[in-house]
C-alpha positions as a Markdown table, in Angstrom:
| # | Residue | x | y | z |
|---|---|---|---|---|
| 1 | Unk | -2.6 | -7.4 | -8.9 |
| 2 | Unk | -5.8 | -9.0 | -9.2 |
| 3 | Unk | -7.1 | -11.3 | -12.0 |
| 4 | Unk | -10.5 | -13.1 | -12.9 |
| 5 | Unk | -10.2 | -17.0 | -12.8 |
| 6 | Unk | -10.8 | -16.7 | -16.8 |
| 7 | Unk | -7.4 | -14.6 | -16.4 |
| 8 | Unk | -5.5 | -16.9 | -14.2 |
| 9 | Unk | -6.5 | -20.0 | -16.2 |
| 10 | Unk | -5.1 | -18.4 | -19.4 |
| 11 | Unk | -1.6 | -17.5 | -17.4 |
| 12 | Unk | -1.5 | -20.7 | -15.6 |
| 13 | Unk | 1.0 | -22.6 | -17.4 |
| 14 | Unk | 4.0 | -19.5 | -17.0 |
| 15 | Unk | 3.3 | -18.8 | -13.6 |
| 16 | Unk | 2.6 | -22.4 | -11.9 |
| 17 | Unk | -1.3 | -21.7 | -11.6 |
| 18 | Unk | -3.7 | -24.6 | -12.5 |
| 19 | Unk | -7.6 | -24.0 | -13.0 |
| 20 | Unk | -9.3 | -22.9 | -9.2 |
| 21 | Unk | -12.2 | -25.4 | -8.2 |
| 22 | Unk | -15.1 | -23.4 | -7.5 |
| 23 | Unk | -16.3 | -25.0 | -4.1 |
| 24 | Unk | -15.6 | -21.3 | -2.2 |
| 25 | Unk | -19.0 | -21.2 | 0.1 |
| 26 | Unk | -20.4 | -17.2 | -0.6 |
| 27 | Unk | -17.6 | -16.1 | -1.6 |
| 28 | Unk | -16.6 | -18.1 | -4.4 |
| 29 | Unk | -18.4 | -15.9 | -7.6 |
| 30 | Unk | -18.1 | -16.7 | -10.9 |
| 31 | Unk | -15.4 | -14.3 | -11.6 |
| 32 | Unk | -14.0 | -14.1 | -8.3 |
| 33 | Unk | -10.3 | -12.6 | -8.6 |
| 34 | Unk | -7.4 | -14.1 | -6.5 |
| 35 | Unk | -4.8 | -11.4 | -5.4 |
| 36 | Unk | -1.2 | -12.2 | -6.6 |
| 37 | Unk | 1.7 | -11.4 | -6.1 |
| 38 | Unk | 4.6 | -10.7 | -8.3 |
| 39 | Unk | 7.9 | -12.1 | -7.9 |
| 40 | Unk | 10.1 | -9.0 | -8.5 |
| 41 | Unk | 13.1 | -11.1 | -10.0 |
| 42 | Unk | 11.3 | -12.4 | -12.6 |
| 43 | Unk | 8.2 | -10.8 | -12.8 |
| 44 | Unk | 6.1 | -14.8 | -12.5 |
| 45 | Unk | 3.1 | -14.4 | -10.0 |
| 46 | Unk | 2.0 | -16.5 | -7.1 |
| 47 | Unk | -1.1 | -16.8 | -5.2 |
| 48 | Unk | -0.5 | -14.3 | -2.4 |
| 49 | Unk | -1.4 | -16.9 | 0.5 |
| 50 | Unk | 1.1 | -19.9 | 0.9 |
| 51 | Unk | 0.7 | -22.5 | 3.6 |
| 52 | Unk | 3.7 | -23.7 | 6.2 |
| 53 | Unk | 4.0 | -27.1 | 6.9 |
| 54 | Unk | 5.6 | -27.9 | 10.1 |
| 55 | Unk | 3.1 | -29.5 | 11.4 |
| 56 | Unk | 2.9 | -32.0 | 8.0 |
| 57 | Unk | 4.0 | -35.5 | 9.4 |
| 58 | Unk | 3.0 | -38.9 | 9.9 |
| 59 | Unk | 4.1 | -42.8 | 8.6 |
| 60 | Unk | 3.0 | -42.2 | 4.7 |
| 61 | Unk | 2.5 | -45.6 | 4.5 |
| 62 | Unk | -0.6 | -45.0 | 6.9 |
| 63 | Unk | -3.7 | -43.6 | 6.0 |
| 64 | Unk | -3.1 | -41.5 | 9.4 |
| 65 | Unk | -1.8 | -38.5 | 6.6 |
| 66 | Unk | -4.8 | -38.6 | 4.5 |
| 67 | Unk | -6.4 | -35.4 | 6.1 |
| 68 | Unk | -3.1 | -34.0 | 5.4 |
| 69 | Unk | -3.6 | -34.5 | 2.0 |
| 70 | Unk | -7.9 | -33.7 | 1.6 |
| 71 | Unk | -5.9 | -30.5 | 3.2 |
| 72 | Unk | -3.2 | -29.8 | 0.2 |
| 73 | Unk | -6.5 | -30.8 | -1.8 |
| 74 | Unk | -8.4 | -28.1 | -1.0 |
| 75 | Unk | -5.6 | -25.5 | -0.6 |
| 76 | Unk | -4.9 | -26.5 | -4.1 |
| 77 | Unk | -8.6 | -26.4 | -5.1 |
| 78 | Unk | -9.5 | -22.6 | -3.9 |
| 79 | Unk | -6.0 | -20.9 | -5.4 |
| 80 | Unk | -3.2 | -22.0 | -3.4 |
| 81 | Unk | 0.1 | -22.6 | -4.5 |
| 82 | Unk | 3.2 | -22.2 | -2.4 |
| 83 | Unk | 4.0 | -24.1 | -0.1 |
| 84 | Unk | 7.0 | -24.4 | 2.5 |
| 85 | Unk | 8.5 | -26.1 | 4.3 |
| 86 | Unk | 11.9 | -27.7 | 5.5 |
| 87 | Unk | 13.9 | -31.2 | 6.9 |
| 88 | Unk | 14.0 | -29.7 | 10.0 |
| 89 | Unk | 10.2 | -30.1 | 10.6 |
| 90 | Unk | 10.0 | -33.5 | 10.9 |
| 91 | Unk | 9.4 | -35.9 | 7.8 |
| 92 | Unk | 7.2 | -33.5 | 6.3 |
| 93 | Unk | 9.5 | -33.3 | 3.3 |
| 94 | Unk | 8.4 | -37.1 | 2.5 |
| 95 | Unk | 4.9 | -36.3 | 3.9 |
| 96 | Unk | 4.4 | -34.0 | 1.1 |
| 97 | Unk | 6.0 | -36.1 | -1.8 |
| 98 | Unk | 3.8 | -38.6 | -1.2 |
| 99 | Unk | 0.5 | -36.4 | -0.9 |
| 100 | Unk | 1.2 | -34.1 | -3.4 |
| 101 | Unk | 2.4 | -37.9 | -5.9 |
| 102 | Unk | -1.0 | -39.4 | -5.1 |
| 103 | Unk | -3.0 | -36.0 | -5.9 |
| 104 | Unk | -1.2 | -35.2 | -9.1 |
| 105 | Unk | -0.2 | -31.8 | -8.0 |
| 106 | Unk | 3.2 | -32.2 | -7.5 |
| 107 | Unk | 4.2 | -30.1 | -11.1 |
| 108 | Unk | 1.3 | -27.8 | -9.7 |
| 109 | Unk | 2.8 | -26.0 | -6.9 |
| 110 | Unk | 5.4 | -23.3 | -5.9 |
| 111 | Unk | 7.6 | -25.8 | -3.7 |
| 112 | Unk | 9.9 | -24.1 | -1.3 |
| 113 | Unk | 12.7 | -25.9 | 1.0 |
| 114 | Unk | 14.9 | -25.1 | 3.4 |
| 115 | Unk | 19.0 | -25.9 | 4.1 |
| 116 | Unk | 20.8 | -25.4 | 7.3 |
| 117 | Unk | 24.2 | -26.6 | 6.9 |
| 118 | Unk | 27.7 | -25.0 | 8.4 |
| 119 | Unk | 29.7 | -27.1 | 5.8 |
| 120 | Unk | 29.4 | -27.1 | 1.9 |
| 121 | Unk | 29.3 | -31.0 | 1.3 |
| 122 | Unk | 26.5 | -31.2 | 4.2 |
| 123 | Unk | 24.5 | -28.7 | 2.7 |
| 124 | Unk | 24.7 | -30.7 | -0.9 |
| 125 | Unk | 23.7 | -34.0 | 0.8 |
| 126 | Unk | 20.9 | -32.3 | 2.6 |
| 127 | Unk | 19.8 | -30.3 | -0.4 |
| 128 | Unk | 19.8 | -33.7 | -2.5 |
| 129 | Unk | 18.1 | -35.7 | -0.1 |
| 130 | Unk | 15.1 | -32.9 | -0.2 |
| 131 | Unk | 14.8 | -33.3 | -4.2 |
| 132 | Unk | 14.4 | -37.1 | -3.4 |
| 133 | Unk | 12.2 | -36.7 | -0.8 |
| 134 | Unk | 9.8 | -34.1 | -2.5 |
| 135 | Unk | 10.1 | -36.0 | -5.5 |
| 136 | Unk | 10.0 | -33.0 | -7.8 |
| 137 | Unk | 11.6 | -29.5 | -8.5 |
| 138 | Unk | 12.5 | -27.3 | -6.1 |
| 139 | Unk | 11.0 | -24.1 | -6.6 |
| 140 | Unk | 13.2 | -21.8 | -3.5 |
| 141 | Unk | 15.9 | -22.8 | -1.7 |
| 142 | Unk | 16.8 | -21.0 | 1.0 |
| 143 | Unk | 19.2 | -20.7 | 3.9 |
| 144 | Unk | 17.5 | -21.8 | 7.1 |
| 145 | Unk | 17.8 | -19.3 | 9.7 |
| 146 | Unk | 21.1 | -17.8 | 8.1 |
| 147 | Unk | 22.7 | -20.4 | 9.5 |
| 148 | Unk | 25.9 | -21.1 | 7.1 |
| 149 | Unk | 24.7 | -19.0 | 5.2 |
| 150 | Unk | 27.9 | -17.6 | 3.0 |
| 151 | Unk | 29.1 | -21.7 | 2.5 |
| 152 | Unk | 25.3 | -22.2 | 1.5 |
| 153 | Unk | 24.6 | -19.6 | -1.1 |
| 154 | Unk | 27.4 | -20.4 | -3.1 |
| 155 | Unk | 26.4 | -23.2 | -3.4 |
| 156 | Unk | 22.9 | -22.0 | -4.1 |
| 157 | Unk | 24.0 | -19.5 | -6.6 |
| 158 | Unk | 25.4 | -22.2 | -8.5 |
| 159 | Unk | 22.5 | -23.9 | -9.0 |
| 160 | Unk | 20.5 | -21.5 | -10.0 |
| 161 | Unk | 22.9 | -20.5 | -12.9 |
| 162 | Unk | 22.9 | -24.5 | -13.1 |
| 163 | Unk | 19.2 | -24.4 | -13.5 |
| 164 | Unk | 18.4 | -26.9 | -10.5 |
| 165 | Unk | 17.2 | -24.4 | -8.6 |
| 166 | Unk | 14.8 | -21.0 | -9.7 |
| 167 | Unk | 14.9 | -18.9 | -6.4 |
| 168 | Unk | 17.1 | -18.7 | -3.5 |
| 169 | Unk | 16.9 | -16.7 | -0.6 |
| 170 | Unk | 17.3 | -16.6 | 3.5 |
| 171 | Unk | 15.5 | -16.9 | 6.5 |
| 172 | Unk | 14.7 | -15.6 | 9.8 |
| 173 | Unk | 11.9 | -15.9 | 12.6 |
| 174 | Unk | 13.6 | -14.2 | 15.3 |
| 175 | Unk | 14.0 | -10.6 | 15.4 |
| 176 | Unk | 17.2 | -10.3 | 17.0 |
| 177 | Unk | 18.9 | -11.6 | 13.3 |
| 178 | Unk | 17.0 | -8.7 | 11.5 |
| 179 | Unk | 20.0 | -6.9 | 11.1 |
| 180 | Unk | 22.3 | -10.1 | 10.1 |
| 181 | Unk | 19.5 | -10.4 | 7.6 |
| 182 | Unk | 20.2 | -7.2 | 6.3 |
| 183 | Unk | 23.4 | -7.6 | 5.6 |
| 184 | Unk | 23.1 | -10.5 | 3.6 |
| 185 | Unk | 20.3 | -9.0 | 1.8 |
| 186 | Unk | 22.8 | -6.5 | 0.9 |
| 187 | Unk | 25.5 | -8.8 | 0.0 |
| 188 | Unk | 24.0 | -11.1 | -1.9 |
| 189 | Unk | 21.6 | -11.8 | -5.1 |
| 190 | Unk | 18.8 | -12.9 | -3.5 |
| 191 | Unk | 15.3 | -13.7 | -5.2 |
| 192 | Unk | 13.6 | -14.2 | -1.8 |
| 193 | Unk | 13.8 | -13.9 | 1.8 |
| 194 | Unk | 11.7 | -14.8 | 4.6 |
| 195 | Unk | 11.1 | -13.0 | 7.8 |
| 196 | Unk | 8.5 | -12.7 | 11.2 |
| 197 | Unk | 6.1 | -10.0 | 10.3 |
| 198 | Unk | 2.7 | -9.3 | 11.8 |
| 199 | Unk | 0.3 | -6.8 | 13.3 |
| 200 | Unk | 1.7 | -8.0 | 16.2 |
| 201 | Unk | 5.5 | -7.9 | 15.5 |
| 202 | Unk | 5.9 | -5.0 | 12.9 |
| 203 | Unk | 9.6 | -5.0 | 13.3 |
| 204 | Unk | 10.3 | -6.2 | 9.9 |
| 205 | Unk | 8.4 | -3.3 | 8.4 |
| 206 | Unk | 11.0 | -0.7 | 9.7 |
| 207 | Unk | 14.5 | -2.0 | 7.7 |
| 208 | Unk | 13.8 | -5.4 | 6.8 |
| 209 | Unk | 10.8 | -5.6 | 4.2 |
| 210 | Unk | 11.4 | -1.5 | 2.6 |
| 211 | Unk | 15.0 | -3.1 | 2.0 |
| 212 | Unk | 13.5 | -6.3 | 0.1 |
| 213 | Unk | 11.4 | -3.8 | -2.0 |
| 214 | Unk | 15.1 | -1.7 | -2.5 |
| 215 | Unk | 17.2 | -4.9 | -3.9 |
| 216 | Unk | 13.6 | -6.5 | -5.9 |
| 217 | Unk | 13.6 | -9.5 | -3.3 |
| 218 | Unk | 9.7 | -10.8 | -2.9 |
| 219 | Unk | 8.9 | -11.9 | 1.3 |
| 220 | Unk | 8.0 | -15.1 | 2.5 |
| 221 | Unk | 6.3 | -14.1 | 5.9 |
| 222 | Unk | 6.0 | -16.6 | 8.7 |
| 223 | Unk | 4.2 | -16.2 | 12.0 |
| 224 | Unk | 1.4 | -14.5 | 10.5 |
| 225 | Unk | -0.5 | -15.1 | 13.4 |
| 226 | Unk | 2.0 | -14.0 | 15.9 |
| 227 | Unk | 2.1 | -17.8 | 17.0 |
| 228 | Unk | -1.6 | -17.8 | 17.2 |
| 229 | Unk | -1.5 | -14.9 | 20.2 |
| 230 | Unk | -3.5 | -12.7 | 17.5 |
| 231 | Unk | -6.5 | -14.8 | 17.9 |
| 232 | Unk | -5.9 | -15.3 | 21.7 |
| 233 | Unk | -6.1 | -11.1 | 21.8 |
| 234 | Unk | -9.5 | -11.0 | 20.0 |
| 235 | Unk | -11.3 | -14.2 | 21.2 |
| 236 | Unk | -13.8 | -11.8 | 22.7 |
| 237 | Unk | -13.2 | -8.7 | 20.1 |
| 238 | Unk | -16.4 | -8.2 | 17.7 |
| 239 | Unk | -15.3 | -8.1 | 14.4 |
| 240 | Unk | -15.0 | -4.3 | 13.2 |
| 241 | Unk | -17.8 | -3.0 | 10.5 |
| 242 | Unk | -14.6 | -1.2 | 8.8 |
| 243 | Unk | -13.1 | -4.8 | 8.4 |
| 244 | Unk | -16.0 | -5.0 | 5.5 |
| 245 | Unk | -14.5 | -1.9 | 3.2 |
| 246 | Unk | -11.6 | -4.4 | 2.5 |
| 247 | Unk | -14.0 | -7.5 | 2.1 |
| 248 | Unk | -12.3 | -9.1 | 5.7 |
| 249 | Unk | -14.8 | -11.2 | 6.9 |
| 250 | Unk | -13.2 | -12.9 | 10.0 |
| 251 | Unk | -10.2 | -12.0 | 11.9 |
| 252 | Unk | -8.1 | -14.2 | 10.2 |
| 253 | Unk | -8.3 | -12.0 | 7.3 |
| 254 | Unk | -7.8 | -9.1 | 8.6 |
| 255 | Unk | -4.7 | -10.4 | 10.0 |
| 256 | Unk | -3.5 | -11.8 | 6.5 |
| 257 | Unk | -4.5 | -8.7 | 4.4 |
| 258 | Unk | -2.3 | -6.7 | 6.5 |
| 259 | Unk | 0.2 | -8.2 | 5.5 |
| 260 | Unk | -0.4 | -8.9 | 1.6 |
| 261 | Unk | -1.4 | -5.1 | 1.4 |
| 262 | Unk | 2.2 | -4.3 | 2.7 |
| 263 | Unk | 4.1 | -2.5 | -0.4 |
| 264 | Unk | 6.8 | -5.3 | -0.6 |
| 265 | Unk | 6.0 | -7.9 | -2.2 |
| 266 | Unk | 4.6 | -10.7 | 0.8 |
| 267 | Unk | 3.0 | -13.8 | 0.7 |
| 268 | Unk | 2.4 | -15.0 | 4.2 |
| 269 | Unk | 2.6 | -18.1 | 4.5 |
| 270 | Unk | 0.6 | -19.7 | 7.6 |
| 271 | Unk | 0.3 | -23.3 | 9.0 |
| 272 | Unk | -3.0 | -24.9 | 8.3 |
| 273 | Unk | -4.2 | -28.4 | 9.2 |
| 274 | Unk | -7.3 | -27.8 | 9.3 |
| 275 | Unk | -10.7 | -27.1 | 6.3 |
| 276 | Unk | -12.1 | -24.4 | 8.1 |
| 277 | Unk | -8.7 | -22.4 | 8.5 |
| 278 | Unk | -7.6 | -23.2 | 4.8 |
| 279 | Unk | -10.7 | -22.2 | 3.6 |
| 280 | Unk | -10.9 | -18.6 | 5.7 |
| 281 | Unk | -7.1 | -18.2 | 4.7 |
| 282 | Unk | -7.9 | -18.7 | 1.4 |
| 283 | Unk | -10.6 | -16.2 | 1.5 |
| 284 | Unk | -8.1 | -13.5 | 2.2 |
| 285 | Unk | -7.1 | -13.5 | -1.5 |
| 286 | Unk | -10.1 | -12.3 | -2.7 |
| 287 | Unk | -11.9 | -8.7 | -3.1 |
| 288 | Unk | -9.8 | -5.1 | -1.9 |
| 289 | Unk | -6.8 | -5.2 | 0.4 |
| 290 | Unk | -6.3 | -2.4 | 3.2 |
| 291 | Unk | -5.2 | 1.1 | 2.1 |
| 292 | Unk | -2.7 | 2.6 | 3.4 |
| 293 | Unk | -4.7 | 4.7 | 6.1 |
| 294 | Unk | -7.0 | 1.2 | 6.9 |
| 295 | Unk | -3.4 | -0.4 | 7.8 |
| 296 | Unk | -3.0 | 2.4 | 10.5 |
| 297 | Unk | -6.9 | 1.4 | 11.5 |
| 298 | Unk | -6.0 | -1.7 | 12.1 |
| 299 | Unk | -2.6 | -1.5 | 13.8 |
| 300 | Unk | -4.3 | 1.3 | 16.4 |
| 301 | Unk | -7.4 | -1.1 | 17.2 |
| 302 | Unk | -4.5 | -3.9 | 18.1 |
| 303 | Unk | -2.1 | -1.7 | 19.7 |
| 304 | Unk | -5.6 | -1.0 | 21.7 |
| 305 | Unk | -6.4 | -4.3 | 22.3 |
| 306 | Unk | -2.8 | -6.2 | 22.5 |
């Protein structure tokens, strides 16, 4: 669904959306509409890009994080919302706590966290210690790599009838636990899951994402980029004249409207440490997606060139 930024500022309180900046280069019109997605559980929409953060780390009491946080800045400033990450990726659970403290946008964003515990107690202490270290709500929690997964969501379930907690789900980066995924999709209540998916690695597409549009469960989607081996396979590729009649403008887009165009309802969510990639990523939520016969374009051209 796509909205005008008068449109997102009037829905912005229900659906975690604050005003967007408009520092957006060309691109950024006065009405320029931001794609979201909708959250089939409860029907609140989201920015359709997210960012990753395993690569958000550093002392926070050095100013050795403050690009980290001119990045959140401007991921926040041109429409982004949800972010992820996990205490498995370091510190950046504190990392982003502090940022997000100092910039005021801690109540602004769609904060997703991960927990990875065999044991029931373990996974409490872990969970706590990310609501201290984030110092705010938790948006999703989700089961890290299914890994106790049937101790951890019932634990999970109770918080969200609890209230602590407004989403849970599951994840997966590694095809071989596509089917494990499955059936816990199947088993459980979930609001979210989050799974490998690109133009690269389509596996997802065949079970995985038509089941999350089946049981109304919205996809996180990691390795966007196919661990950056997309842009290794076109470092020499001219961008395609078609890539225009869905207002892609750089690879990079291409590869992210793919996925936001699938009919499940994905929001990729890549790592970005950098202006220039948060502002091309950013870019991809703006103007027509793919249809369904552009998809095929696209995944024949990189079957071509891959």
């Amino acid at each position: 669904m796509k909205l005008s930024r008068r449109e997102l500022i009037r829905m912005s309180a229900g659906a975690c959306l604050a005003p967007v900046a408009t520092k957006w280069g060309a691109l950024q019109a006065a009405d320029a509409p931001l794609i979201l997605t909708t959250i089939p559980s409860t029907g609140q929409q989201v920015p359709s890009v997210g960012i990753g953060t395993v690569d958000f780390g550093g002392d926070v009491s050095s100013s050795a994080i403050e690009p980290l946080g001119q990045i959140l800045e401007l991921f926040h400033s041109l429409g982004g919302r949800v972010i992820d990450t996990s205490p498995n990726y370091g510190n950046s659970e504190e990392v982003l706590g502090t940022l997000l403290t100092r910039l005021n946008l801690r109540d602004q964003v769609f904060m997703a966290t991960k927990v990875d515990r065999e044991d029931p107690a373990e996974g409490i202490e872990r969970m706590e210690s990310s609501f201290r270290q984030l110092g705010g709500n938790i948006d999703l929690m989700q089961v890290h790599n299914l890994r106790g997964t049937d101790a951890e969501l019932e634990t999970l379930m109770a918080w969200k009838a609890q209230g602590r907690l407004k989403y849970i789900g599951v994840t997966t980066h590694r095809t071989s636990q596509h089917r494990e995924m499955e059936a816990v999709m199947r088993k459980y209540p979930l609001d979210f899951i989050q799974v490998n998916y690109s133009v690269a690695d389509r596996a997802a597409a065949d079970r995985v994402l038509p089941l999350a549009q089946d049981r109304g469960m919205a996809a996180l989607i990691n390795r966007p980029f196919g661990n950056g081996d997309l842009f290794t396979s076109v470092r020499n590729v001219e961008l395609p004249a078609w890539a225009a009649e869905f207002d892609a403008h750089s690879w990079g887009q291409v590869f992210l409207k793919y996925i936001i165009s699938h009919p499940a309802a994905t929001i990729p969510i890549p790592g970005m440490t950098k202006p220039r990639h948060v502002q091309d990523n950013m870019a991809a939520m703006t103007g027509r997606l793919p249809d369904a016969s552009q998809r095929r374009q696209i995944e024949q051209l990189m079957d071509a060139i891959l």
